[in-house]
matplotlib code that plots the C-alpha trace (Angstrom):
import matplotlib.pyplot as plt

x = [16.3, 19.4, 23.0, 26.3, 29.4, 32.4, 34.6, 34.9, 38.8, 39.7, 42.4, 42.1, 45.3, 47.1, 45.9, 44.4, 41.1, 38.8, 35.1, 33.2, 30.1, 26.1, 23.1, 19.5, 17.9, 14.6, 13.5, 16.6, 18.7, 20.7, 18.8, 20.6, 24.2, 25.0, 28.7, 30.2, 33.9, 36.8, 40.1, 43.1, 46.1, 49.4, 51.4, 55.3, 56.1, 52.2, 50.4, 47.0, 44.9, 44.5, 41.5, 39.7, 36.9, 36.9, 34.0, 37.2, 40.4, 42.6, 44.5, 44.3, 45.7, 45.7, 44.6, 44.8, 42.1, 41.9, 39.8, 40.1, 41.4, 42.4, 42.4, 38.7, 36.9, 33.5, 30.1, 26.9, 22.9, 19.9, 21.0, 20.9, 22.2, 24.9, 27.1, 30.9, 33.8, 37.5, 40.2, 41.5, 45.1, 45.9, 48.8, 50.3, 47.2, 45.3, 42.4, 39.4, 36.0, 33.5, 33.0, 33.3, 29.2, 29.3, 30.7, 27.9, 26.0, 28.6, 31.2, 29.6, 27.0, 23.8, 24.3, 27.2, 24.6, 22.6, 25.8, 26.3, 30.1, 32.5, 35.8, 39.3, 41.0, 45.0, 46.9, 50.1, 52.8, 52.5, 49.0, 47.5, 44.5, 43.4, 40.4, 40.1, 42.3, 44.7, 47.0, 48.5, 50.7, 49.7, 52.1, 52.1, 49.7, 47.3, 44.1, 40.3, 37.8, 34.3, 31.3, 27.1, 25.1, 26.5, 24.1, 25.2, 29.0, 30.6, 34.2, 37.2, 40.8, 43.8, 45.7, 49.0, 50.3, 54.1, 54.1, 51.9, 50.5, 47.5, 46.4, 44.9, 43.8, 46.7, 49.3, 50.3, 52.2, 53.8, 52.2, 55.2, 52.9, 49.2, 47.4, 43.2, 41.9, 37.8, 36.6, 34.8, 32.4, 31.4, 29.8, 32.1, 33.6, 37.3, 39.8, 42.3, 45.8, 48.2, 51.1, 52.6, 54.5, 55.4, 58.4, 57.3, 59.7, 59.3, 60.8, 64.2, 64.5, 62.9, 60.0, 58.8, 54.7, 53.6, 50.0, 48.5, 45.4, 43.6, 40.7, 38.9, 39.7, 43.3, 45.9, 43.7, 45.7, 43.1, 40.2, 36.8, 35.3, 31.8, 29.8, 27.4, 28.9, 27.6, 29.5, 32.6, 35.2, 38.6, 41.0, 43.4, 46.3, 49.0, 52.4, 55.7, 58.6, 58.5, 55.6, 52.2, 48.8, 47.8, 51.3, 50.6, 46.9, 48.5, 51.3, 48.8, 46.0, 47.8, 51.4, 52.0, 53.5, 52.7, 49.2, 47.5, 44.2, 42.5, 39.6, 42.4, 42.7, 38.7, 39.3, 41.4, 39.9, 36.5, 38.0, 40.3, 37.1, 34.8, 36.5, 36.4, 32.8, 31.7, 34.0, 33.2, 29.1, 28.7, 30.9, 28.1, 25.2, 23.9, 20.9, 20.7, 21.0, 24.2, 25.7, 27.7, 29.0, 30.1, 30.7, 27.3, 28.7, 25.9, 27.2, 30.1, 32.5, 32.4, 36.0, 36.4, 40.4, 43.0, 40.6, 37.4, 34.5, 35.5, 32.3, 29.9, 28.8, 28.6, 25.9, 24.6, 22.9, 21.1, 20.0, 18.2, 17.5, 14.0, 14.1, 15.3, 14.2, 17.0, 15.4, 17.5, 17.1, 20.1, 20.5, 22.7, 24.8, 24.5, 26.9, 25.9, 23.2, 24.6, 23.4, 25.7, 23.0, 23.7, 21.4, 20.5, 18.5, 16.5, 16.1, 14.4, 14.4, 14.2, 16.3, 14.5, 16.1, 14.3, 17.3, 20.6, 21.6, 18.4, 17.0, 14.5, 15.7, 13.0, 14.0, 12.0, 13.7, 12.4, 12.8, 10.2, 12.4, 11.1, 13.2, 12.8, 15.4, 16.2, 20.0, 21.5, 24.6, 25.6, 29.3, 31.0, 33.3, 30.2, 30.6, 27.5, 25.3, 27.7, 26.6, 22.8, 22.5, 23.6, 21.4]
y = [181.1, 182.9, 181.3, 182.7, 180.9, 183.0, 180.3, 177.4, 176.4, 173.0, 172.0, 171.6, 169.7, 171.2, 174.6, 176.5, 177.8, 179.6, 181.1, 183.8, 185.7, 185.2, 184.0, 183.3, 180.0, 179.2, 175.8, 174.5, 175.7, 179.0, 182.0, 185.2, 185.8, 188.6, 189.2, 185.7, 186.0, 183.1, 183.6, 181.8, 182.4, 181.9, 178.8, 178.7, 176.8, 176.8, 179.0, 177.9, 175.5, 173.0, 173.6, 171.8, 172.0, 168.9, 171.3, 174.8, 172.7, 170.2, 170.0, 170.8, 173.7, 176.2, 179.0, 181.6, 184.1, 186.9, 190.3, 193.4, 195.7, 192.3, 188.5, 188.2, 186.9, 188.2, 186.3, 188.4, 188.7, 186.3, 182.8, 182.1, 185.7, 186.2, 188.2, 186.9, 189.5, 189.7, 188.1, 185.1, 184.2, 181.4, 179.3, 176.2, 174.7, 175.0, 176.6, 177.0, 179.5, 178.9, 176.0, 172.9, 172.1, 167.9, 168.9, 171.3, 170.0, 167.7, 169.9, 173.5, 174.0, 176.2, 178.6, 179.8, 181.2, 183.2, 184.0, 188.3, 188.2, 190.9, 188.7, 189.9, 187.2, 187.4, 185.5, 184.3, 181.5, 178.4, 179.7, 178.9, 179.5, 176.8, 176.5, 174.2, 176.8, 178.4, 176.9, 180.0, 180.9, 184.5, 186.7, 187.1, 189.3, 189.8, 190.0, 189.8, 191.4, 189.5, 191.6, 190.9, 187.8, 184.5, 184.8, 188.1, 189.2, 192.4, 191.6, 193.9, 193.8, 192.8, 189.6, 189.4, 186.2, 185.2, 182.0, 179.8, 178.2, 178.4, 176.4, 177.4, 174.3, 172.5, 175.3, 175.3, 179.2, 180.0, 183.6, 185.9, 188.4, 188.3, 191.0, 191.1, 193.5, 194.5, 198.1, 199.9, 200.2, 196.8, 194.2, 191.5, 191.9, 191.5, 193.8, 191.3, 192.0, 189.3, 188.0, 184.7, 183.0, 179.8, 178.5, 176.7, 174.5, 176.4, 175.8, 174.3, 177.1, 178.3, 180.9, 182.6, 183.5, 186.1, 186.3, 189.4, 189.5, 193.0, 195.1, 195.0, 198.8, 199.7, 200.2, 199.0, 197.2, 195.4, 193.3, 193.3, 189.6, 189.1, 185.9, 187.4, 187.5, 190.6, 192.7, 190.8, 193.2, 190.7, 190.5, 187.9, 188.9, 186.5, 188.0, 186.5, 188.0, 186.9, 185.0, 185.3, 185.5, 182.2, 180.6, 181.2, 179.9, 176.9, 176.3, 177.6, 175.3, 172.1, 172.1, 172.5, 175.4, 173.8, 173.6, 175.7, 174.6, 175.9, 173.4, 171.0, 173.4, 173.2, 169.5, 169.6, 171.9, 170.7, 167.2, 168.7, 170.8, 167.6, 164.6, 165.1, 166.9, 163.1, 161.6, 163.1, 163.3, 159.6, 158.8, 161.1, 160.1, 156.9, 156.0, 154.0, 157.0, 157.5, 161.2, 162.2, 165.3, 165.6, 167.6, 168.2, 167.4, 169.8, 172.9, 174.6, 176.6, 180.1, 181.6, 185.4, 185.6, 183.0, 181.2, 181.5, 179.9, 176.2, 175.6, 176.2, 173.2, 171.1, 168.6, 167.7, 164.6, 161.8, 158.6, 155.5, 152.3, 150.2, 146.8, 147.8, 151.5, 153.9, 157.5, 160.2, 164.0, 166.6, 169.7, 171.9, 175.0, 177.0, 179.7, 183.4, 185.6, 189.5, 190.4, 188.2, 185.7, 181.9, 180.2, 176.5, 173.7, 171.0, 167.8, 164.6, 161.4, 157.4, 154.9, 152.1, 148.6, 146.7, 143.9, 143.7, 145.5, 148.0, 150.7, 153.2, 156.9, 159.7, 163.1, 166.7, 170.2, 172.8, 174.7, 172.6, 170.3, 166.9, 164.2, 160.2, 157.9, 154.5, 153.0, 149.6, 148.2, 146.1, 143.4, 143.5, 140.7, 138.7, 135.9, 133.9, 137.3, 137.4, 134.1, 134.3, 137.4, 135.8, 133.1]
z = [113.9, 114.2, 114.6, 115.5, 114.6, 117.4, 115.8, 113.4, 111.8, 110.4, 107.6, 103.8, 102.7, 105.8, 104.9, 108.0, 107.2, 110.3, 109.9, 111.7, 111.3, 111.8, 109.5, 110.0, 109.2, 107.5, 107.5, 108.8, 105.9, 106.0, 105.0, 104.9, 106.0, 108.0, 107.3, 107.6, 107.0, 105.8, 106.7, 105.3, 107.7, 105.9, 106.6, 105.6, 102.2, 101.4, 98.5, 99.6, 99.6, 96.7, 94.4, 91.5, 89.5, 86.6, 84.3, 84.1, 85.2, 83.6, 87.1, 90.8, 91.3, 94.7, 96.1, 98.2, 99.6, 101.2, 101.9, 99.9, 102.8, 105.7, 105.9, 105.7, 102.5, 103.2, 102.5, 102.8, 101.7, 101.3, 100.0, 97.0, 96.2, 98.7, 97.9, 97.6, 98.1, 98.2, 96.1, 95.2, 94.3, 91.5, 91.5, 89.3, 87.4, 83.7, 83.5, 80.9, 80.3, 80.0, 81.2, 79.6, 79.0, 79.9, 83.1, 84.0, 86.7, 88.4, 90.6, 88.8, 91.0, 90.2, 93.2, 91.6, 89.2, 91.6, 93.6, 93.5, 92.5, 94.1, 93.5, 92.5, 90.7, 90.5, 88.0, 90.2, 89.3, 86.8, 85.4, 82.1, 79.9, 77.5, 74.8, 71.7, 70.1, 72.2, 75.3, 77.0, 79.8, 81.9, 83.0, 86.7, 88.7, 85.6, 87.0, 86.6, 88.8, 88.5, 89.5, 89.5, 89.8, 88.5, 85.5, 83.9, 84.9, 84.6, 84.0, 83.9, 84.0, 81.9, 81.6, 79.5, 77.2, 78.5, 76.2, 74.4, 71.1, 69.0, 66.2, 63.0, 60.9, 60.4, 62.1, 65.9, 66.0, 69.0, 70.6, 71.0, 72.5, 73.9, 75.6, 76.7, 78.5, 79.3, 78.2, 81.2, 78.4, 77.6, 79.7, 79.0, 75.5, 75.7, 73.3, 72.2, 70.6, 69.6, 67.6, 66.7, 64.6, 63.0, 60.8, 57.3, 54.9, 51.3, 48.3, 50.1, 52.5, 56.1, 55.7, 59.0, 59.2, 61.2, 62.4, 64.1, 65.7, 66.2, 64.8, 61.4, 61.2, 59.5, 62.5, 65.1, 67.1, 69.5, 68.4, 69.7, 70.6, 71.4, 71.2, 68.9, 65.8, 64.4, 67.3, 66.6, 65.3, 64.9, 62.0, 61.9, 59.5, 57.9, 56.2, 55.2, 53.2, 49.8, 49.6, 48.1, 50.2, 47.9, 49.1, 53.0, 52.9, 51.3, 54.1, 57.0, 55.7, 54.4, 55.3, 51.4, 49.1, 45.9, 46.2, 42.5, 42.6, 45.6, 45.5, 47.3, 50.1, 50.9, 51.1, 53.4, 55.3, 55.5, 56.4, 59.2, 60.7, 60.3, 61.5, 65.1, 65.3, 63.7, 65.8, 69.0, 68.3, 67.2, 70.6, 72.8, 71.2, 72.6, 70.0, 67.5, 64.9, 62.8, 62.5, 59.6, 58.0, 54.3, 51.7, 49.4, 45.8, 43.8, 45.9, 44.4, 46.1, 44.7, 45.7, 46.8, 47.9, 48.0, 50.8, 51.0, 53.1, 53.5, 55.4, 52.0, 51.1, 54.3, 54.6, 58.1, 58.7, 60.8, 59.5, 61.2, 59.5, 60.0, 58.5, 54.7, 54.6, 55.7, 56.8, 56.4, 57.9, 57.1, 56.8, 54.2, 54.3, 50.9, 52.4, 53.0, 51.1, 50.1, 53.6, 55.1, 56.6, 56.6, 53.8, 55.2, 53.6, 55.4, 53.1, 54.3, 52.8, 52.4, 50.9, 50.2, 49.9, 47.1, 46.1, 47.6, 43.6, 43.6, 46.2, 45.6, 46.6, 47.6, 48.8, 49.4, 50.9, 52.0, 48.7, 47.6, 45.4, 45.2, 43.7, 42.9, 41.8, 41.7, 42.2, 40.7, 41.2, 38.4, 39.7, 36.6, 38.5, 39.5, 37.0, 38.1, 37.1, 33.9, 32.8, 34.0, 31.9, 28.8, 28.7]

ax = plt.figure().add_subplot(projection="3d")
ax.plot(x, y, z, "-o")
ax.set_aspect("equal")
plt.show()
């Protein structure tokens, strides 16, 4: 039950690749790896070998790997948990993490989970880093060091921003200078620190806008992100020389500088932020259910600064039709209670079809509101109904 490989080479788009090392097999599947090694010799005019992975890349891209101290990438321990260590080299592609979620399961496989992570990752030529928000290119030889099991990383390191964009609602600013780095006392919170800038039209002349990224605490220059949003400690900061805080919202948010009533801002907001969540769910979802989002009339918008939460107000819902009775199930966001915790209402209800002019309207929440209604539509252009109501 034991095999030893003296040799094994082949060729992955003309890159040389050779294996040696021993594991033990248990029902004719590999069962624990007694220091298997890769080794990638280097070939003239190649990087490496080419590399993709359709769930964290947006191209192929190549790499190169190697062993901490030789040529040997090292694989070792019981499978699934082997142990993976040395370091990997990136070159020329675009890269995203986490993982893009409709991709999971395809080319990310679940051993990569249970896989003990020892890797040194080094950010080399052509390299960028792209979410929903941010497209970025990293300076060379940044690098992250991945450590523990697939499920639960230690990451540390620092990667620096040599060009890029992000976009804040209606704004693409260019970063003019990007640094994140991992605090030996964090798991795998990044410090972030940034700046960018973008150029507005304003009242017939050019205004630049600076935006810095760093702490919530005054002259903290790096940010703390964590996916739990009560550890996250970022500020983002806007300033521009002779303009109001009211005036940047209004040219960050909508383009515009003459904007006085900040109601038109939310609009345009909450319509930027919502069209493509509809769009994208009622694409995915293959029922026969309709998804909407929209702005709940009854819930005004209480302002605290020259923007406040654009989100307040926003009415989630699924509706399916049987026959001439519409059922409707949404949920509403009321904003934030003193404590700072999200306040959301669950409404269900029908819309009955009684005439093609009349339906009957029932609705409960979970506050315990109950409400009946009836709506008519009356054509005032329908002269047939004109004439029949005379008579």
């Amino acid at each position: 039950n034991k095999a030893e490989i003296e040799y094994a080479g082949g060729e992955v788009d003309g890159q040389p690749l050779e294996l040696v090392g021993n594991f033990t097999v248990r029902k004719y599947k590999p069962d624990e790896l007694t220091d298997l090694k890769i080794r990638m010799p280097r070939v003239e005019g190649k990087k490496g070998a080419k590399v993709f992975i359709s769930s964290m890349m947006r191209k192929e891209g190549t790499a190169y790997i190697k062993g901490f101290k030789d040529e040997y990438l090292v694989l070792d321990g019981k499978v699934p948990n082997f142990g993976l260590n040395g370091e990997i080299y990136l070159y020329d592609t675009d890269f995203t993490y986490p993982p893009d979620m409709k991709d999971i399961g395809g080319d990310y496989p679940s051993v990569l989970k249970s896989m003990n992570w020892n890797i040194r990752v080094v950010f080399q030529e052509n390299v960028w880093y792209y979410n929903n928000y941010v497209k970025v290119k990293l300076k060379k030889d940044g690098e992250i060091t991945v450590k523990g099991m697939g499920s639960d990383l230690t990451l540390r390191g620092k990667i620096e921003a040599q060009e890029g964009t992000f976009d804040y609602y209606l704004s693409k600013f260019d970063i003019k200078q990007g640094i994140l780095k991992f605090s030996d006392h964090e798991k795998r919170s990044p410090l972030i620190s940034a700046t960018a800038e973008i150029v507005k039209q304003y009242k017939g002349r050019q205004a630049k806008i600076t935006a810095t990224l760093g702490g919530t605490r005054e002259g903290s220059e790096f940010g703390r992100f964590s996916m739990d949003e009560k550890d996250r400690e970022i500020l983002v900061k806007f300033t521009a020389d002779g303009l109001s805080q009211q005036e940047i919202a209004s040219l960050v948010s909508t383009g515009k500088s003459d904007i006085k009533d900040l109601s038109e801002i939310e609009r345009v907001l909450f319509d930027t932020i919502t069209r493509v969540l509809v769009d994208t769910v009622n694409k995915l979802v293959d029922l026969p259910v309709k998804f909407n989002v929209e702005k709940a009339a009854e819930y005004a918008q209480d302002y605290l600064g020259p923007v406040s939460n654009p989100l307040q107000g926003t009415r989630i819902s699924i509706e399916t039709e049987l026959e001439r009775i519409k059922f409707i199930l949404s949920t509403t966001y009321r904003g934030d209670d003193p404590l700072g915790s999200q306040i959301w209402v669950q409404e269900i209800g029908t819309r009955m079809s009684i005439k093609d002019d009349l339906t009957f309207i029932t609705k409960v929440d979970t506050k315990g509101a109950y409400s009946l209604g009836v709506e008519t539509i009356y054509r005032l252009d329908d002269m047939d109904l004109y004439k029949k109501e005379k008579k």
